[in-house]
Structure formats: structure tokens, C-alpha cells
C-alpha positions in Angstrom: -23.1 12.7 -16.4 -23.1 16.3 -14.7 -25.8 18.3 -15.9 -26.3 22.3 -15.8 -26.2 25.2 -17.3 -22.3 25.6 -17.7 -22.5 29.0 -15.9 -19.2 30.3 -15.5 -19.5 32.1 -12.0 -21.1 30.1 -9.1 -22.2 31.8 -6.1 -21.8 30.0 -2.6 -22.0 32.9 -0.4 -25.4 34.5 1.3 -23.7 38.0 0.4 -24.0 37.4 -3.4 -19.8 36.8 -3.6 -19.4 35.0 -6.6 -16.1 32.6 -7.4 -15.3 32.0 -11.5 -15.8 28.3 -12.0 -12.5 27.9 -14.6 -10.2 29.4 -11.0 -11.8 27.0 -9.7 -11.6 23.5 -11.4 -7.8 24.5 -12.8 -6.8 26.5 -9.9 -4.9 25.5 -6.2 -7.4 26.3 -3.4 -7.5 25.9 -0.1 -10.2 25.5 3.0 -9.3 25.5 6.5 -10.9 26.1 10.0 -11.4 23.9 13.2 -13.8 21.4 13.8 -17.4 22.6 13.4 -16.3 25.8 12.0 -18.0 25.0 8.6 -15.3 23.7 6.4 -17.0 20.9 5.2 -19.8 22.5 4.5 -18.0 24.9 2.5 -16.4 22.1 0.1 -20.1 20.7 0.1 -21.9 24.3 -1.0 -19.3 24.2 -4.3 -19.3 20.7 -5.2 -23.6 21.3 -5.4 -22.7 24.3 -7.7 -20.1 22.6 -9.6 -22.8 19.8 -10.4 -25.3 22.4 -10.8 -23.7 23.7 -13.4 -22.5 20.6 -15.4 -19.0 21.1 -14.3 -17.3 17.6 -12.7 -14.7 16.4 -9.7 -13.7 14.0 -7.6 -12.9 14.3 -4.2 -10.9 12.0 -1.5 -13.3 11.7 1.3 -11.0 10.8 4.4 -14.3 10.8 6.5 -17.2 9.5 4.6 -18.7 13.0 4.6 -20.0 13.5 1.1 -22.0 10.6 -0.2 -25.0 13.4 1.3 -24.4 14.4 -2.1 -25.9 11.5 -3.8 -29.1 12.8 -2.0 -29.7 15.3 -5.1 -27.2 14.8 -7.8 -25.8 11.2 -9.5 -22.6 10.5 -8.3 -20.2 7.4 -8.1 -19.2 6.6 -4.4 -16.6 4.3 -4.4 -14.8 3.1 -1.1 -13.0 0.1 0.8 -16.3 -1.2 2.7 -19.9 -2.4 1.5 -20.9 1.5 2.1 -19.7 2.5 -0.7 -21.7 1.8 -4.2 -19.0 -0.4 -5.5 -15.6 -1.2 -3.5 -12.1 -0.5 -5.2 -8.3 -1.2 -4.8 -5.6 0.1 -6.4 -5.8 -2.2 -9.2 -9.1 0.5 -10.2 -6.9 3.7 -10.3 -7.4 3.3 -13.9 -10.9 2.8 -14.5 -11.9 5.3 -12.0 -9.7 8.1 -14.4 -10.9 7.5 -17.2 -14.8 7.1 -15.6 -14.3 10.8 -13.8 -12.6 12.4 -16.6 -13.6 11.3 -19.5 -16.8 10.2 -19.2 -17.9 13.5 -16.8 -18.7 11.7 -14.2 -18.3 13.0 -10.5 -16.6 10.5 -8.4 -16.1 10.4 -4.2 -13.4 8.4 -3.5 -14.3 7.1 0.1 -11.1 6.3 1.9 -12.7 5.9 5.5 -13.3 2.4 4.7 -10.1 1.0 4.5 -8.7 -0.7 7.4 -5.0 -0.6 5.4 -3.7 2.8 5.5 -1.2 1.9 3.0 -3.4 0.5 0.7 -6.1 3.9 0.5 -2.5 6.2 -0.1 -1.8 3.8 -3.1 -5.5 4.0 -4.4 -5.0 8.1 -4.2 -2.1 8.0 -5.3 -2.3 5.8 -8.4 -5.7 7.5 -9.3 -4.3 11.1 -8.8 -1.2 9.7 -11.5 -3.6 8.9 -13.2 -6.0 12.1 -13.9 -2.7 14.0 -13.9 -1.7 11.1 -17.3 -4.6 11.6 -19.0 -5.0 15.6 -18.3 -2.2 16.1 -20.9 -4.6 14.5 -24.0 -7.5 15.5 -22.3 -7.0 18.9 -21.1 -10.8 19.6 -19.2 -11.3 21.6 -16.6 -11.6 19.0 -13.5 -11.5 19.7 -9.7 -9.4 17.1 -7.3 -10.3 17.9 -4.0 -8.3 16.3 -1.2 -9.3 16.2 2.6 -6.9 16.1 5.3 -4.3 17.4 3.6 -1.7 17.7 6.7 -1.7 13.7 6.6 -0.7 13.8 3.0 1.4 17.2 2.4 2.6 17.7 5.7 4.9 20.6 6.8 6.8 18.0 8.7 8.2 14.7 7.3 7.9 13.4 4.0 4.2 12.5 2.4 6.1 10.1 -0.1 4.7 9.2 -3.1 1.8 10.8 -2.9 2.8 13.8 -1.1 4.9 14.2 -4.5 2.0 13.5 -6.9 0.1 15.8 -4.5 2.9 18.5 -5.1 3.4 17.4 -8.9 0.0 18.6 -9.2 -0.3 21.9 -7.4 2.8 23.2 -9.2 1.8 21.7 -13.1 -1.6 20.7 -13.1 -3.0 23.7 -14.2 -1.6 24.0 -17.5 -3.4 20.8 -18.2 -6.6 21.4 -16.5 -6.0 19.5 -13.2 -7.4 21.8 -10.5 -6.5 21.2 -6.5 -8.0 22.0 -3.3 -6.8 20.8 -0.1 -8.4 20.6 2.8 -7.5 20.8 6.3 -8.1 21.5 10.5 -4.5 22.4 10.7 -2.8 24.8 8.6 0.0 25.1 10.3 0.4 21.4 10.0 0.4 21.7 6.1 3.3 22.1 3.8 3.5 25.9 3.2 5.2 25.4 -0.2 1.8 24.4 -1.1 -0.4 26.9 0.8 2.1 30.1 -0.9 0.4 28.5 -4.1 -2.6 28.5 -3.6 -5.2 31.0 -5.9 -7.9 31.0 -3.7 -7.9 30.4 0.0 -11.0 30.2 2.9 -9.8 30.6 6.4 -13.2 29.8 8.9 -12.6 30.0 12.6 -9.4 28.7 14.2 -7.9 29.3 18.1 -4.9 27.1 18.1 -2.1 29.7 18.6 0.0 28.2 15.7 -2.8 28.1 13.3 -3.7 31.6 13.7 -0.4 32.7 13.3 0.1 31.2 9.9 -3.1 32.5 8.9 -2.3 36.0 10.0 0.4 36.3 8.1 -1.6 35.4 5.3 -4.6 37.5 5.7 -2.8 40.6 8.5 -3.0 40.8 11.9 -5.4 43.1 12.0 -8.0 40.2 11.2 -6.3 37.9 14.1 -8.6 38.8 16.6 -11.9 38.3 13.9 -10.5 35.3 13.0 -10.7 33.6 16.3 -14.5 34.8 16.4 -16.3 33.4 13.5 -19.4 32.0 12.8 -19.9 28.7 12.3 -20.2 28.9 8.1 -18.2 32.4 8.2 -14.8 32.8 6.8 -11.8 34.9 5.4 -12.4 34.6 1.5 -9.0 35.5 -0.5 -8.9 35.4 -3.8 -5.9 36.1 -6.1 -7.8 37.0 -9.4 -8.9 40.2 -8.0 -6.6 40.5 -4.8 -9.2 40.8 -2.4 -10.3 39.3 1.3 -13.5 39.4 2.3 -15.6 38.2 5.3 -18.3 36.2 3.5 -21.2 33.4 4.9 -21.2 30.3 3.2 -24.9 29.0 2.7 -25.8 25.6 3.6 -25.7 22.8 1.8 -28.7 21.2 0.3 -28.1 17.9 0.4 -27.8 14.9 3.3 -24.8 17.0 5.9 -23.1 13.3 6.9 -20.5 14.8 8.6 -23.0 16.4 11.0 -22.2 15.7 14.4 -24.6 13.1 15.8 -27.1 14.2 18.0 -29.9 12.7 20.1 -32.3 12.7 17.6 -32.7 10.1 15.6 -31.2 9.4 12.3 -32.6 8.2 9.2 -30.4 8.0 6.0 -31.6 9.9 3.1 -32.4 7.6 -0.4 -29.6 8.2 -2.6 -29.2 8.7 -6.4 -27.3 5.9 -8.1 -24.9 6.1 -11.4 -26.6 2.9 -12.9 -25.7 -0.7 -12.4 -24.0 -1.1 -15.3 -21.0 1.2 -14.6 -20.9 -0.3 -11.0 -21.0 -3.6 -12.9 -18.2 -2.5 -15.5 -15.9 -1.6 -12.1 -16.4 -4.6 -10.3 -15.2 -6.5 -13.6 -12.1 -3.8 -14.3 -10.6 -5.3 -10.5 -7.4 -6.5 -12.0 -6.5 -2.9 -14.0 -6.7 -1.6 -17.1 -9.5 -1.6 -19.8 -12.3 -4.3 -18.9 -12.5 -5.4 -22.4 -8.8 -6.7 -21.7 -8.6 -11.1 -21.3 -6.2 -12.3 -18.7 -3.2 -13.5 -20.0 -2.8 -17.2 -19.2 -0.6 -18.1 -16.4 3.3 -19.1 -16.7 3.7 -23.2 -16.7 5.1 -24.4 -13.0 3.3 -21.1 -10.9 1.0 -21.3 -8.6 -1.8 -19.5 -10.9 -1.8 -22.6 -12.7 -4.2 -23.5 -9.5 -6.7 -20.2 -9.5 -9.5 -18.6 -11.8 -8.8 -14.8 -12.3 -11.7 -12.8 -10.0 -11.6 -10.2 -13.6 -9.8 -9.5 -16.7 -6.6 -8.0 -16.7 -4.5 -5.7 -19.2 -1.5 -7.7 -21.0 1.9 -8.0 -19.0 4.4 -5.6 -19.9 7.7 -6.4 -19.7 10.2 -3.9 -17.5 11.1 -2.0 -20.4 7.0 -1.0 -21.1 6.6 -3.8 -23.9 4.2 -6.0 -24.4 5.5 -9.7 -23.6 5.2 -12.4 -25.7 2.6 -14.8 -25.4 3.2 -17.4 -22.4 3.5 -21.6 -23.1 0.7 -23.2 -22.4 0.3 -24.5 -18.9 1.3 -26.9 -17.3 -1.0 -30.2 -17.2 -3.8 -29.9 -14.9 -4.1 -33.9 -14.6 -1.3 -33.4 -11.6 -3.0 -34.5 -8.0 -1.8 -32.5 -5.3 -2.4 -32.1 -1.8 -3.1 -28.8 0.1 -3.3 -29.0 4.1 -3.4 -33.2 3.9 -6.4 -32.2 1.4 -7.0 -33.8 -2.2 -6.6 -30.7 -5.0 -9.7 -30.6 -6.9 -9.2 -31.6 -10.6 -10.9 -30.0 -13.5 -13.5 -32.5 -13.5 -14.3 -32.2 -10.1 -14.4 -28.6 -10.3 -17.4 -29.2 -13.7 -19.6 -31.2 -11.3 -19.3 -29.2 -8.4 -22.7 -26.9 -7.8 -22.9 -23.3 -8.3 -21.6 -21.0 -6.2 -19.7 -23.7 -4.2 -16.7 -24.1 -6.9 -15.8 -20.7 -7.1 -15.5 -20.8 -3.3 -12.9 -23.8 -3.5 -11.2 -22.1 -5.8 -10.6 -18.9 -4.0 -9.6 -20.8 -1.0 -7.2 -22.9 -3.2 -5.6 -19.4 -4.6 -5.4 -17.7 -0.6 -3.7 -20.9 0.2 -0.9 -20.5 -2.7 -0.6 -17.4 -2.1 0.4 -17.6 2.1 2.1 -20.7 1.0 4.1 -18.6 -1.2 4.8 -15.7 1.3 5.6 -18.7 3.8 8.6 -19.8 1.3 9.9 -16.2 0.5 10.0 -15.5 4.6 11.6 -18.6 5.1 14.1 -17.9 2.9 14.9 -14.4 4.0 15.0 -16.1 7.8 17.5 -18.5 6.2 19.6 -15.5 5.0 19.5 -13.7 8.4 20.4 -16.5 10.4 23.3 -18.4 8.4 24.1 -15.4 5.8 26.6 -17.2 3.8 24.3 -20.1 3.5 24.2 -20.3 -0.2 28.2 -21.0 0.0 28.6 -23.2 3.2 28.3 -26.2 0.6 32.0 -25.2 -0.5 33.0 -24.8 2.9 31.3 -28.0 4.3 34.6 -30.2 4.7 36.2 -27.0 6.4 35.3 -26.8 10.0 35.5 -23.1 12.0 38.3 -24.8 14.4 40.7 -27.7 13.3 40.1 -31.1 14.8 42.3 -32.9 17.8 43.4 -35.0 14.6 45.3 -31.9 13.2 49.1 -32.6 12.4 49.6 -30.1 14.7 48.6 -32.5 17.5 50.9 -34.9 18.8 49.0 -37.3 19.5 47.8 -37.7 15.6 50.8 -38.5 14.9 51.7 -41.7 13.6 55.1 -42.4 14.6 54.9 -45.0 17.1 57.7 -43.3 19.4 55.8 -40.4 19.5 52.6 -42.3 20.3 54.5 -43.9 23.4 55.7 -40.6 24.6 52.3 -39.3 24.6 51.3 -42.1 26.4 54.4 -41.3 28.9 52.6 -38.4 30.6 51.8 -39.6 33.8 48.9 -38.1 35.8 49.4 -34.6 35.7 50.4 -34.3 32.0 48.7 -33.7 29.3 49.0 -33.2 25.7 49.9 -29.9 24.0 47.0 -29.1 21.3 46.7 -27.2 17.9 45.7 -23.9 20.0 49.3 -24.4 22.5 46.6 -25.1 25.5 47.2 -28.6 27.0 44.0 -30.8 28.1 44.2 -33.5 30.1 45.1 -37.4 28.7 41.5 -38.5 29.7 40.1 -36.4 26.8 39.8 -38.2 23.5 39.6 -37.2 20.1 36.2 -38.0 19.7 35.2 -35.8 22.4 36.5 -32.6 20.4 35.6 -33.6 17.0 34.2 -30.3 15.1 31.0 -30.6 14.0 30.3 -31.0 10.0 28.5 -27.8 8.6 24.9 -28.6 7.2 24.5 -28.3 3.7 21.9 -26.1 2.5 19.3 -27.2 -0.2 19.8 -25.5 -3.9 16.9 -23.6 -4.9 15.6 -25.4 -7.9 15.5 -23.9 -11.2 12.1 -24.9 -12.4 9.3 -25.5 -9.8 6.0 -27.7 -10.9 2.9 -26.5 -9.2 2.3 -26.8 -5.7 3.9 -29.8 -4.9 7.4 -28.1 -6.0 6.6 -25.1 -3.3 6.1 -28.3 -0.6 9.2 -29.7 -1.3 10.9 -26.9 -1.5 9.5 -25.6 1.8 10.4 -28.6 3.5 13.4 -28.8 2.3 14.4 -25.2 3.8 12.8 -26.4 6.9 14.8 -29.5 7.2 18.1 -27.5 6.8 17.0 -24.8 9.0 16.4 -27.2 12.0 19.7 -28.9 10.8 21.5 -25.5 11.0 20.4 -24.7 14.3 21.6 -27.9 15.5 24.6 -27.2 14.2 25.4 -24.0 15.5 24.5 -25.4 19.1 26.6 -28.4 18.5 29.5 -25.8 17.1 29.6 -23.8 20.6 29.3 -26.7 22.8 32.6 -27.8 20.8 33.9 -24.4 21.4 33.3 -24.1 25.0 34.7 -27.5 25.4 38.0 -27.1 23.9 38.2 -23.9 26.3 37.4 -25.8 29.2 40.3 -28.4 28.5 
């Protein structure tokens, strides 16, 4: 979808300083500055000669700062939120790859949407494994560029997974095609592995003493004190291919600036270019992975799916080993009644004569409700676990109490020779009874009163579970012993404290 002339030198600078597109799209770059300092802008001016020039990217918008873009040139803006043209998961990482790459069409991946922080690093991530995948067939020149980098690649900690794609692809992605440039406020915040890398760097105005020591090193002291006083739009350019640094002026940026800082004017959003409805369309239907074209395998007899309607078609299962599985049974009857919250489960039938629109809606209440129900079971379990860890053997060990009982053979008084019984008995007042433990308690105390209490026994996990009415009983179940547990464990230390005190 990006249209131009193919040029291969772009020029982003006032001063006629031209960059060589191929350093750029296969190369490891990297913009920095404070706040206001022009950065942004920077990443913007290239991207609107990148598309000028046919040439595509996709770039991991932190901030919602480049769908100005759209203003000019047809992009996709995807995101977590109803800003965005369509919204995507992780579950998209594929379709999105193979829409940017393949099909040349520049993507921004809108992350400032999410409200799950871990969810919008496995979108990046997944896509960024992705373009990296299909690079090695591919092998065209494509930009990733990648803003706040410090909270992905940072100098200190470990970025996990994606910090290691991130890494995977500044140190290998240029043999396939699979240009990088990080963006960042703090440089000195940023692995420095990955800054030593870089081809090309742009250094606009920073004070923070620990920034502009990093960057001095890079570009000499000399240029410390300059570097401090720059222009908002002015910058250090250093460039490997011809070992140079220069002071340059970016230009501004055509399009919408929507990571202007607001001011007291008012503010009018600019009408935006679209990719068409029917790619937006074709990503909305890829939601479960994979190819669109894909059906959804049908669901295994006894789980809960037997109670949902996929939301989009899926790619077949794979087993562990990467092969395909084979195809599932068929499902369980559907002419089962259950019961959801007290509520009757709708029945195929019902479902057929319920009105458009409100069906659908039952249904994907139905599935939300399996699926807490299901976390419910699997966190009851684990409680289980915690609380009573040898739970799953205390049904060997039920007849076996912690402490033996007053009736021990150890206990006089258990005894059943009658002379013994009558000497017991013999003890007078002060005198009591020598016990299993060699403590004595007093004659009052009767057996009954120190009788252990029987250990629970916990519920087998069933083998096969039908539907939703097997998750019930197997939830109540696990309650029932849980409450039955606890009793026992207060029953077991009264019973302890009590053979103390006698």
C-alpha cells in the first residue's frame, strides 16, 4: 500500500543532509533527547519520507503520537481502545506480520490503549517474532521502530521476552532485512549493548547529568556543552556509513503533531485516511490467530466450550511436538439442562428463536461465566494444596491420627484386665493415670474427652468431567472438604492443647 518513487536517499534535514533509505530500514538506529526537544518529530519527518517514497514500517506507539500520520498517507492504526481503527490482542501478532510485511502495508501499533501492561508487551512481542519469522523467506527491507525503549531494553533489570526479541533483532535482523530504531528520553536508562550497535544515532537536547555523560562519550566532550543548548528540532546526527557527526535541523512534520503538547487553543482532530474496511474487517475476523480462512476446530466432549460460539476462526491445534492433532469426537450432547447462577442454560432451540443480536449476548455471558467458573476451580484447588499440602494422600492416612488416642495400649486404663481396671480405679483424689505421652491427667478426664479427631477425606478429582454441571460438583465438592478441613485442623489443636493441659 506505500506509494513513491523508491528514492533511495531521503532528506529530513533543512541543511540538505541526506540519510540512505536501505541504512535505514535494515539498520539499528537510535533517537534520543528530552521532552520537547524534538524527538518525535524526528521519527515523524522519516516515517513521511519512508511513505513518500514507497518504502514501509511499523512502529510501537507507547503514546498514541503517530496516527497524525493517517492525516496524509494510508495507514493501519491498530490499538487496545476504540481509538484505534480496529483493536488487537495478541492472538493478531500474526495477521498484523504478514499485513505489514507482506502486503506493504505501514502499520502503528498503538499500545497507549491498553490498560494491561502485560498484555501490550505480549502483543509486541509476539508481533516482533513474528516480522523477525517471516524476514528469513521474505527478506525486504522493513523498519520496526520502537518507542520507549528504556521500558523494554533497559540498562537495568531484565526486559524478558521481549527485551530478548528486542535484542535478537538488533544483533541478527539485518541480514534478513529487519531494520530497528529505538527511541527514548533516557539514554542512560537504555541497555548500552544496544546503543554500541547502533548505525545511526540522533542525540537532540538533554540536561540530565547522566544522560549527557553517556552521550558525550559517544559524540566527545567537546560537544557537551552544545549538547545541553539545542534547539527544539536540532540534534547531533552520527552516522556510521561515512563516520561523521553533524549538527543538523530536522524539518517539521507535515502531518497532524498528536504528541503536541496541548495548549489553550482549541483542538480539532484532523480527518484521517483509512486502509479500507475490508482489511479492518479481515482483522476483526483473524481474533483467534492464524490465517482467517482457518475453521475452528470443534470443541473436546465434557469442556466447557461445548457451552460457547467461537467470536472468529481459529488455526488448527497443534499438538506440543508442532503437529497437527487429530480430529476431536464429536461433542458431547447439547440436550443436557444445566443451571448457571440458579439460571436455566439455554438449549439449542432456545438459542434458534431467540432475536438478533440478543443470542449472541447470552452466549458470551454463558462463555465469561465458564470461564471465572473455571479459574474459580483451578484457585480452589491450588488453596487446597497450600493449606493441607498432602491432601491428595490424607485418604491413606485417614485411620492414622497425628497423636494416639487415650485408648492406646499404652494407656492403662485401656486395658482390659479387670485387676488392672480396679487399680486404676484405686487412685484416690490426687492420682491420676499415667498416659501414652508419661504426663498423668487427672481421673475426672475421660476417654472421650481426648479422642483425636478423624482426618477429612479429600474428594478424587474425577477423570472425565461432563459440561458444566461436572465443574459444579466438582467445585462443591472441594468446598465441602475445604470447610471440613478447617474444621479439622481447629478440632486437631483444641485436642492438642487439651492433652497439654491435663
Amino acid at each position: 500500500m506505500a506509494q513513491g518513487s523508491n528514492a533511495e536517499w531521503i532528506v529530513p534535514t533543512t541543511d540538505a543532509r541526506s540519510l540512505p533509505v536501505v541504512e535505514l530500514l535494515t539498520g539499528r538506529g537510535f533517537v534520543s533527547g528530552k521532552s520537547g526537544s524534538g524527538k518525535s518529530n524526528t521519527v515523524g519527518v522519516i516515517a513521511e519520507e519512508l511513505l513518500d517514497n514507497g518504502y514501509n514500517f511499523l512502529i510501537v506507539d507507547t503514546e498514541g503520537e503517530f496516527y497524525g500520520l493517517q492525516e496524509e498517507y494510508q495507514l493501519l492504526h491498530v490499538g487496545g481502545d476504540d481509538f484505534a481503527d480496529v483493536r488487537v490482542g495478541p492472538d493478531h501478532a500474526e495477521t498484523l506480520a504478514e499485513i505489514g510485511l507482506e502486503r506493504n502495508v505501514p502499520i502503528i501499533l498503538d499500545v497507549s490503549g491498553f490498560d494491561d501492561v502485560e498484555e501490550s508487551r505480549e502483543l509486541i512481542t509476539r508481533t516482533i517474532e513474528e516480522l523477525y519469522r517471516r524476514e528469513k523467506e521474505v527478506r525486504k527491507p522493513f523498519l520496526l521502530v520502537v518507542e520507549e525503549m528504556q521500558e523494554y531494553l533497559p540498562q537495568q533489570g531484565s526486559g524478558g521476552d521481549l527485551g530478548e526479541m528486542l535484542e535478537r533483532v538488533a544483533k541478527r535482523g539485518r541480514k534478513r532485512g529487519l531494520g530497528i530504531c529505538g527511541v527514548s528520553q533516557r539514554p542512560s536508562s537504555v541497555d548500552k549493548d544496544f546503543i554500541t550497535q547502533c548505525d545511526w544515532m540522533v542525540w537532540h537536547r538533554l540536561t540530565w547529568e547522566a544522560d549527557v555523560k553517556v552521550v558525550s562519550k559517544i559524540i566527545g566532550s567537546d560537544r557537551k556543552d552544545e549538547l545541553t543548548d539545542l534547539d527544539p528540532g536540532e540534534a547531533f546526527l552520527l552516522t556510521d556509513w561515512d563516520d561523521t557527526i553533524e549538527r543538523v535541523q530536522f524539518r517539521r512534520k507535515h502531518t497532524h503533531d498528536a504528541g503536541a503538547t496541548p495548549g489553550l487553543e482549541s483542538y480539532d482532530r484532523p480527518d484521517l485516511k483509512t486502509v479500507g474496511a475490508d482489511l479492518i474487517d479481515e482483522i476483526e475476523r483473524a481474533e483467534g490467530g492464524g490465517p482467517p480462512d482457518h475453521p475452528e476446530p470443534e470443541p473436546e466432549p465434557g469442556s466447557l466450550e461445548d457451552l460457547t460460539l467461537p467470536d472468529a476462526p481459529e488455526g488448527p491445534p497443534q499438538q506440543a511436538d508442532g503437529a497437527p492433532e487429530p480430529d476431536p469426537p464429536t461433542p458431547a450432547s447439547d440436550d443436557e439442562a444445566t443451571t448457571i447462577d440458579g439460571e436455566d442454560a439455554i438449549e439449542p432451540e432456545a438459542v434458534g428463536d431467540t432475536p438478533a443480536g440478543e443470542g449472541d449476548e447470552t452466549l458470551a455471558r454463558l462463555r465469561q461465566r465458564n470461564q471465572v467458573l473455571e479459574r474459580e476451580v483451578e484457585e480452589l484447588r491450588t488453596l487446597l494444596q497450600s493449606i493441607d499440602p498432602d491432601h491428595d494422600l490424607a485418604a491413606e492416612h485417614a485411620d492414622q491420627p497425628d497423636f494416639a488416642t487415650p485408648t492406646d495400649a499404652t494407656d492403662p486404663t485401656a486395658t482390659s484386665d479387670a485387676g488392672g481396671t480396679a487399680r486404676a480405679n484405686r487412685g484416690g483424689h490426687g492420682r491420676g493415670t499415667a498416659d501414652g505421652s508419661g504426663r498423668r491427667r487427672g481421673a475426672n478426664t475421660t476417654s472421650s474427652d481426648l479422642e483425636a479427631p478423624a482426618r477429612p477425606t479429600p474428594p478424587e478429582r474425577p477423570a472425565e468431567r461432563s459440561g458444566l454441571g461436572g465443574v459444579l460438583l466438582e467445585f462443591g465438592e472441594m468446598a465441602i472438604y475445604l470447610l471440613k478441613s478447617t474444621s479439622y485442623r481447629l478440632r486437631l489443636a483444641s485436642f492438642r492443647l487439651r492433652r497439654k493441659l491435663s
